[in-house]
C-alpha positions as CSV (number, residue, x, y, z in Angstrom):
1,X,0.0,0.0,0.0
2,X,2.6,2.4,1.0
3,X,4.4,2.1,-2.6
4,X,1.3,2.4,-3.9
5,X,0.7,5.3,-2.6
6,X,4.1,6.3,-3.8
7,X,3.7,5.6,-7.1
8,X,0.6,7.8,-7.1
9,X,2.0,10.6,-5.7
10,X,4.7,10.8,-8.1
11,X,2.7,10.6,-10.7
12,X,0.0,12.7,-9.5
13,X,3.1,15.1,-9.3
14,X,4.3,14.7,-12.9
15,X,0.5,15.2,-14.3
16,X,0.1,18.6,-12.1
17,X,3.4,19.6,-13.4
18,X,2.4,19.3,-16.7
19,X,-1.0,20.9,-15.8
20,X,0.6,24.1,-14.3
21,X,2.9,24.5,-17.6
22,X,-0.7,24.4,-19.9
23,X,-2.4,26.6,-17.3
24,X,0.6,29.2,-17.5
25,X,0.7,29.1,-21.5
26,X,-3.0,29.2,-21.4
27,X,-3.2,32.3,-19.3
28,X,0.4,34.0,-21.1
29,X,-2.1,33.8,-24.4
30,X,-5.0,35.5,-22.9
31,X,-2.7,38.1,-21.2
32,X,-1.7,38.8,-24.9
33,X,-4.5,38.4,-26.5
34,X,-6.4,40.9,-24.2
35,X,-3.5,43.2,-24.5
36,X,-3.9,43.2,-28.7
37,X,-7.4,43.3,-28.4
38,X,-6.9,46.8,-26.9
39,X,-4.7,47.9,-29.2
40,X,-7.0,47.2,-31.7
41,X,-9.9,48.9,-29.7
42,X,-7.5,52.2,-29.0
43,X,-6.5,52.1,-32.6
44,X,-10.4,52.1,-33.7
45,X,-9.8,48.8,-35.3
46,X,-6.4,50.3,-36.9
47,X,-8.9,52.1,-39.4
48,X,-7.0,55.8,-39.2
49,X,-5.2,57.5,-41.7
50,X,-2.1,57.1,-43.0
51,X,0.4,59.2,-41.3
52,X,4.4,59.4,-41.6
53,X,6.1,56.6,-43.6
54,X,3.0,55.3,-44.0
55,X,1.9,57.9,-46.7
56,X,4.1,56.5,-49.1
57,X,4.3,52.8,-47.8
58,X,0.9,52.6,-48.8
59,X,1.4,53.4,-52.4
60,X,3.6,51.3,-53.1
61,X,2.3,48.5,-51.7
62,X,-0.7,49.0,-53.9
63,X,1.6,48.7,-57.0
64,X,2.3,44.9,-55.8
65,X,-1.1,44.2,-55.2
66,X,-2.6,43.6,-58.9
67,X,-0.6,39.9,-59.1
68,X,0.7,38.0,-57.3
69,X,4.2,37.7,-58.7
70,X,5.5,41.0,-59.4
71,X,7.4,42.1,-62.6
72,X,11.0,42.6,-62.7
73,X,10.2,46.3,-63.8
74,X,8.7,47.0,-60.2
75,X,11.0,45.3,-58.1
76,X,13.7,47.9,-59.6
77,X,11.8,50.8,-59.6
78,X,9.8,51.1,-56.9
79,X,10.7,54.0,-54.6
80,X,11.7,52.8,-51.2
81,X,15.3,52.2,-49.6
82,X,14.4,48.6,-48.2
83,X,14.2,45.7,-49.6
84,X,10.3,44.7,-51.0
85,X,8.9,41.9,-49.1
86,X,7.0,44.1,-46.7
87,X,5.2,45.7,-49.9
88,X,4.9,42.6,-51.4
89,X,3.2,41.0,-48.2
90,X,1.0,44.2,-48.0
91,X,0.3,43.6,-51.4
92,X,-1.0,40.4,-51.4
93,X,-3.3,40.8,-48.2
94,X,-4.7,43.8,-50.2
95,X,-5.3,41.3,-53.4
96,X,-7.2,38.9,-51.3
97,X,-9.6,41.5,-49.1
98,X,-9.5,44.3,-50.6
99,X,-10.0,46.0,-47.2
100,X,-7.4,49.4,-47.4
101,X,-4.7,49.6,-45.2
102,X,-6.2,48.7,-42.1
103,X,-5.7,44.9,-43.6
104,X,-2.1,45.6,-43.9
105,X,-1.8,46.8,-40.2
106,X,-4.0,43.8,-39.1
107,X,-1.0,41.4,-40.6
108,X,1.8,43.7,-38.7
109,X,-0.2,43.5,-35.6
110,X,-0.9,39.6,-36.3
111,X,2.9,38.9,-36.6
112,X,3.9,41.3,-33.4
113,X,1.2,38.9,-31.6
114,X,3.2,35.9,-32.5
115,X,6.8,37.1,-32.3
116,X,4.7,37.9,-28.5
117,X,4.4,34.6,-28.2
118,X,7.4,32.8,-29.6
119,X,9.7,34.8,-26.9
120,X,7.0,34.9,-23.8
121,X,5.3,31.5,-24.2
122,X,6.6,29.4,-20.5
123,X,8.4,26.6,-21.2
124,X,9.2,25.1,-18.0
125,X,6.5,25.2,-15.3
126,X,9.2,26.2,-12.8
127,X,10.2,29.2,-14.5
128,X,8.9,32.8,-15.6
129,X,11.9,34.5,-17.4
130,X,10.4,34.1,-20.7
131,X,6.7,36.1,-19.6
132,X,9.5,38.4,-18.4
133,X,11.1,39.1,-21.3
134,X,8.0,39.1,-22.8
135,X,7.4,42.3,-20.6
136,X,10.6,43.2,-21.7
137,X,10.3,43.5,-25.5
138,X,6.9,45.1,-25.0
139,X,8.5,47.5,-22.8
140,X,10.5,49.0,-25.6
141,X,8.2,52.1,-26.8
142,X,7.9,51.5,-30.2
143,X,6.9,47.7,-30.5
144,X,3.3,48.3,-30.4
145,X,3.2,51.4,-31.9
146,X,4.8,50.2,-35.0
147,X,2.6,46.8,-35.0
148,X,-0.1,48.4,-34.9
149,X,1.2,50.8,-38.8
150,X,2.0,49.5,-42.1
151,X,5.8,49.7,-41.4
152,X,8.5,47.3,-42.5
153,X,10.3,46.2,-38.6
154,X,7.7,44.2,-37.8
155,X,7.5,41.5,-40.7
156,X,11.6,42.1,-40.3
157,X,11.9,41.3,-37.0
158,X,9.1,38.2,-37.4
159,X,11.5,36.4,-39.9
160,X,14.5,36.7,-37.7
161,X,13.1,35.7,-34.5
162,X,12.1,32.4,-37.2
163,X,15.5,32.0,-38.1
164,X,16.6,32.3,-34.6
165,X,14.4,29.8,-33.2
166,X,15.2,27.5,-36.0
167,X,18.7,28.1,-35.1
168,X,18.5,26.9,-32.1
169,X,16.8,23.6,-32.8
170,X,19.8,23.2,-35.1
171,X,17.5,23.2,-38.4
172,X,20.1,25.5,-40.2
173,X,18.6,25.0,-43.8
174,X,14.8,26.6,-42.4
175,X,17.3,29.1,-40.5
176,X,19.0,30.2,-43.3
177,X,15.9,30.7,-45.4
178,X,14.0,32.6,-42.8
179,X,17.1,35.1,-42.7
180,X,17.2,35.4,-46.5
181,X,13.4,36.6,-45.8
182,X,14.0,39.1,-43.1
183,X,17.0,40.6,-45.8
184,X,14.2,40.7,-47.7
185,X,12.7,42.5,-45.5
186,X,15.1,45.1,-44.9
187,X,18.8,45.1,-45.7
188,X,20.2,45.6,-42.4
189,X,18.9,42.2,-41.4
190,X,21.8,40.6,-42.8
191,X,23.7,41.3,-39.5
192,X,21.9,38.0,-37.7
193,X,23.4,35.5,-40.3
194,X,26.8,36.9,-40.3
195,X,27.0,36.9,-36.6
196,X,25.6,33.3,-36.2
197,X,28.0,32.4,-39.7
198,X,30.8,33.8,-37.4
199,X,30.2,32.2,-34.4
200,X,30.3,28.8,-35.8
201,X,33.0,28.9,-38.0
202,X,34.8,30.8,-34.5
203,X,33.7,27.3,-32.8
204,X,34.2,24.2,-36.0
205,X,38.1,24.3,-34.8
206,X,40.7,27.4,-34.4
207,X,43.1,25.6,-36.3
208,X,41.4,23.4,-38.9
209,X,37.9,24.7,-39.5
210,X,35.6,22.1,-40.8
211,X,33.0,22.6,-43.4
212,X,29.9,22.6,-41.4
213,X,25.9,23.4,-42.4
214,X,26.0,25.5,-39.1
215,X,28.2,28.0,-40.6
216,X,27.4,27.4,-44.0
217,X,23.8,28.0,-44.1
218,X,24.1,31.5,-43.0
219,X,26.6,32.6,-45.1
220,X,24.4,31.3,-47.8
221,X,21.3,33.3,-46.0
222,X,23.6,36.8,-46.0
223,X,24.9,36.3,-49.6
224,X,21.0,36.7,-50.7
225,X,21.8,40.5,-50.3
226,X,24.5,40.4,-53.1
227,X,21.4,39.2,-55.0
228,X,19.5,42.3,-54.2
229,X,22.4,44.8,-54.9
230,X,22.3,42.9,-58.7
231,X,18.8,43.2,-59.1
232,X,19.0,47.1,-57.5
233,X,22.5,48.3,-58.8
234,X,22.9,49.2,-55.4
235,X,22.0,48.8,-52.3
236,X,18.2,50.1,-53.1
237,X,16.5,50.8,-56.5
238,X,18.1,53.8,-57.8
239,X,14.9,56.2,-57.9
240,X,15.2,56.0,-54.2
241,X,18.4,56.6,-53.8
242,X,18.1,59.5,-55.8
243,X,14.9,60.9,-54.9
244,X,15.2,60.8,-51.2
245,X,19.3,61.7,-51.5
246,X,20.7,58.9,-49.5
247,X,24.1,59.9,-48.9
248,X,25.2,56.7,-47.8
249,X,24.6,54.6,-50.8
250,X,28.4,56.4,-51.4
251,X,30.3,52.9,-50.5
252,X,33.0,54.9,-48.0
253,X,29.9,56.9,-46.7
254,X,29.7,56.0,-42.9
255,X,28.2,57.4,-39.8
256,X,29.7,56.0,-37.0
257,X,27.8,57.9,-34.8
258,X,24.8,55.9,-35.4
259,X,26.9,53.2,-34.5
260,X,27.8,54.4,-31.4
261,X,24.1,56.0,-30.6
262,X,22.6,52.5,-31.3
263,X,24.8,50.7,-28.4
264,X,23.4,53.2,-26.3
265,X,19.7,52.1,-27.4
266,X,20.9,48.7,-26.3
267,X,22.0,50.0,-23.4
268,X,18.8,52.0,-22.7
269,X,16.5,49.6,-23.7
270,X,17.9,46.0,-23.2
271,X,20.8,46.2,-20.0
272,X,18.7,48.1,-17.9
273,X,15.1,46.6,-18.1
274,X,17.1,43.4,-18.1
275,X,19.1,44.3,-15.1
276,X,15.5,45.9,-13.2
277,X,13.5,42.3,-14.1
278,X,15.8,39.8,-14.0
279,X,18.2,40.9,-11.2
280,X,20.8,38.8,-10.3
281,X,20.0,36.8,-13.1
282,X,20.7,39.3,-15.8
283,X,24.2,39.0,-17.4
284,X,25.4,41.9,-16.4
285,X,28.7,41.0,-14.7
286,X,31.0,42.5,-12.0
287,X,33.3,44.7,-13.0
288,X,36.9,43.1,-14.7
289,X,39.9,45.0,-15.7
290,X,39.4,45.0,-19.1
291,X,36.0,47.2,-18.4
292,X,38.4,49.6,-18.1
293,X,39.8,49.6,-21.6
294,X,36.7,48.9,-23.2
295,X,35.4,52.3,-21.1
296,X,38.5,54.3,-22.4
297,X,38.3,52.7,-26.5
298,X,34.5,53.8,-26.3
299,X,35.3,57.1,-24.9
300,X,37.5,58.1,-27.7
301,X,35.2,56.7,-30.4
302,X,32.4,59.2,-28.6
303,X,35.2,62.3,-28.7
304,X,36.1,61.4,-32.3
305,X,32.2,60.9,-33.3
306,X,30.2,62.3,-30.8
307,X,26.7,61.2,-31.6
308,X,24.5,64.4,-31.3
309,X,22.2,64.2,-33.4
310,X,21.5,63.2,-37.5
311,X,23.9,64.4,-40.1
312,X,23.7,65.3,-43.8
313,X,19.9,64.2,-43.5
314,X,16.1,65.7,-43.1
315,X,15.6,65.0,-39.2
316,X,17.9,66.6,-36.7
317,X,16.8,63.9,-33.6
318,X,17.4,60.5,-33.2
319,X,14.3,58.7,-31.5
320,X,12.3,59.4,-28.2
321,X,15.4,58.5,-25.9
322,X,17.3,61.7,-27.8
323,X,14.2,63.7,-27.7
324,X,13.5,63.5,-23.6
325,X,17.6,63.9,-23.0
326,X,16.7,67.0,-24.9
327,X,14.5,68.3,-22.6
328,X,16.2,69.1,-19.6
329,X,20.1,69.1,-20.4
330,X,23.1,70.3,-22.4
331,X,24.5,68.5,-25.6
332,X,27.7,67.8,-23.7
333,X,25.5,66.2,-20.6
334,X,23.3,64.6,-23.7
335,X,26.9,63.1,-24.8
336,X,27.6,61.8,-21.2
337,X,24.5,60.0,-20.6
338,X,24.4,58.5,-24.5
339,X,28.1,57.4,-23.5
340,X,26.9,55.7,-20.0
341,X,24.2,53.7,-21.8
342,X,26.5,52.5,-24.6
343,X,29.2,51.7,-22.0
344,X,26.7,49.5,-20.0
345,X,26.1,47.6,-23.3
346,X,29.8,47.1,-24.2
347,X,30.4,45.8,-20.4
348,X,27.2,43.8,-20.6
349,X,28.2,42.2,-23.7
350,X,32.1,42.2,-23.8
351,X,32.2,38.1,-24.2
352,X,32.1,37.9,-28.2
353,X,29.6,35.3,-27.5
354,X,26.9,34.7,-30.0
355,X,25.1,37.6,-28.2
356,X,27.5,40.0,-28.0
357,X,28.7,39.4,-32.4
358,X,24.7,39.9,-33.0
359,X,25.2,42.9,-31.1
360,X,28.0,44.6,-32.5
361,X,27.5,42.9,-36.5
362,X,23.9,44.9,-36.2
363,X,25.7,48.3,-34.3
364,X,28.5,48.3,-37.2
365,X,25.3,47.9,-39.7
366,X,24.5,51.0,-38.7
367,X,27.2,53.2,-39.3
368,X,25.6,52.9,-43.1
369,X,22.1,53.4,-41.8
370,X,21.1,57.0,-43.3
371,X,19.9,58.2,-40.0
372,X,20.3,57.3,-36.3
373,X,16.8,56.3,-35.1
374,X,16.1,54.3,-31.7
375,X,13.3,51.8,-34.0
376,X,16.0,50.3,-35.5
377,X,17.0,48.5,-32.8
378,X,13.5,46.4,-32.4
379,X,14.6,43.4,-34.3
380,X,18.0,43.1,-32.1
381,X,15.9,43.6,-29.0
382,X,13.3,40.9,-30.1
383,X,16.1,38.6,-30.7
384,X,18.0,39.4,-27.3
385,X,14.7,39.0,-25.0
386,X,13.9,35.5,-27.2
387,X,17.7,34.3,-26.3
388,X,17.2,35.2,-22.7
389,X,13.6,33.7,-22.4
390,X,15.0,30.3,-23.6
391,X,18.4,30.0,-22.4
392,X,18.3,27.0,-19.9
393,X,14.8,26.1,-21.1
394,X,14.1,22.7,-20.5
395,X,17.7,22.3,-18.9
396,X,19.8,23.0,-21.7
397,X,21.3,26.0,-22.4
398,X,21.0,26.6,-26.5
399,X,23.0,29.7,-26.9
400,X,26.5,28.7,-25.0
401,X,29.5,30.0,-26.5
């Protein structure tokens, strides 16, 4: 009787363990579903005008939406500096219901629901770190804002976050082909292959590299953007680049500052809500000698290219973390604090880890980025709260170096 008893308790255990994982995913969904049901009831069921990019996102998404495959003729001509899957995808919903723009919108704010999901969804009924990062990403000020437009970061970010999770069940081919779609997406995408195409070459063998899918497969996935610069002549189609004067389609045209002011939207928007939710589980570490050079390296990059504000370009700020430092202090204070954040996300990341080469691959992608703008950063961010809601999920840590 008493093993009996036992034997039922254990598995009366193992069947309420299982039972308070489902409960914990059932109530994650309708956390997010209510949540996206009241975006949709603030945004009067996203049926507003167009406003900002939108105004000429639009348009051109209506030129892809009389086919389904569109003619070589538009994919060069069309007069935007990313790449045209967005459109295309706009496009299509548009050829099937005919509803306006507010259909478009309803597929950004259907794929922000499930990148939502795929990076807060509980996968150990012992653990909450991936609702938390869930809170995380949806912490960052723009997420919902642009899920809820017909902008381009969200279908971008929705591919990568794919590539990433197939990444990390080792499916490289799926990887590599749901990267090629975020480049198609937009351009600077192509940072997520390279860093993952990096890190495992960096661990297939210091002194004999072997030829391995894991490497392979997303150098394959980043060499889709040589395709694009064929079919462009460039790095857009040309009318763009002409009619909105894009200085840096001039190959030795760079800005580091937007380099340096994108660390400091990690810093802002990744260390420290990571660091506030997580505690002493964040990876922030103690501090190390070598924090000391890296603060000194990053200081002269700040003197040489201080990054106050847009150059050579039509808006003078840099997202809603330059405009609020603008409020209430100097440019050299603005410098300080834009310093401080981007210091906190070299320290934070100073392992060259698979996190930390996704991290500086996407910062050195924007040094060619046009203008310095705190939205770029959402894919990164998605990525970075995905990798720390599944690291150690279900015992096994998929992202070690």
């Amino acid at each position: 009787m008493e093993k009996q008893s036992n034997s039922s308790y254990k598995v009366g255990s193992f069947d309420g363990g299982v039972s308070l994982l489902a409960k914990r995913r059932l109530w994650f969904v309708a956390a997010a579903t209510l949540l996206y049901a009241g975006l949709l009831l603030f945004t009067r069921g996203l049926r507003f005008a167009p406003k900002l990019d939108e105004l000429h996102f639009w348009p051109t998404s209506l030129l892809f939406s009389h086919r389904w495959a569109p003619t070589l003729a538009n994919l060069r001509s069309y007069n935007e500096l990313n790449t045209p899957l967005p459109f295309l995808m706009f496009g299509w919903v548009e050829h099937c219901f005919h509803q306006g723009i507010a259909a478009g919108r309803a597929l950004n704010v259907l794929l922000s629901f499930l990148i939502v999901l795929e990076v807060g969804m509980p996968r150990d009924s012992g653990t909450r770190s991936s609702v938390i990062a869930a809170a995380g990403l949806l912490v960052f000020p723009y997420y919902l804002g642009v899920s809820a437009h017909l902008y381009t970061d969200i279908p971008a970010a929705f591919f990568v976050i794919l590539g990433m999770a197939a990444y990390r069940a080792r499916r490289h081919c799926f990887s590599a082909t749901s990267f090629a779609l975020a480049i198609a997406c937009r351009q600077y995408m192509v940072a997520f292959p390279i860093a993952i195409a990096l890190h495992e070459f960096g661990r297939s063998g210091h002194k004999r590299p072997r030829l391995s899918e894991a490497w392979i497969a997303p150098l394959a996935a980043a060499a889709t953007m040589l395709g694009w610069f064929a079919l462009f002549g460039g790095p857009a189609p040309r009318v763009a680049i002409l009619s909105q004067n894009l200085p840096t389609a001039q190959f030795a045209k760079v800005f580091p500052a937007h380099g340096l002011y994108f660390l400091s939207c990690v810093g802002l928007y990744f260390v420290l809500p990571e660091r506030i939710l997580f505690g002493r589980e964040s990876g922030f570490p103690r501090p190390r000698r070598r924090d000391f050079a890296i603060a000194l390296g990053l200081a002269l990059l700040f003197w040489a290219f201080p990054p106050l504000g847009n150059v050579d370009y039509f808006t003078p700020t840099m997202g809603y973390m330059d405009k609020f430092v603008r409020l209430f202090t100097s440019d050299i204070w603005r410098l300080v604090i834009f310093y401080v954040l981007a210091l906190t996300a070299c320290v934070r990341f100073d392992n060259l880890g698979l996190e930390a080469l996704l991290v500086y691959a996407n910062a050195l992608m924007m040094i060619k980025a046009h203008i310095a703008w705190d939205k770029y950063a959402l894919p990164l961010l998605a990525v970075l709260w995905y990798m720390k809601a599944t690291e150690g999920a279900g015992g096994v840590n998929a992202w070690q170096n």
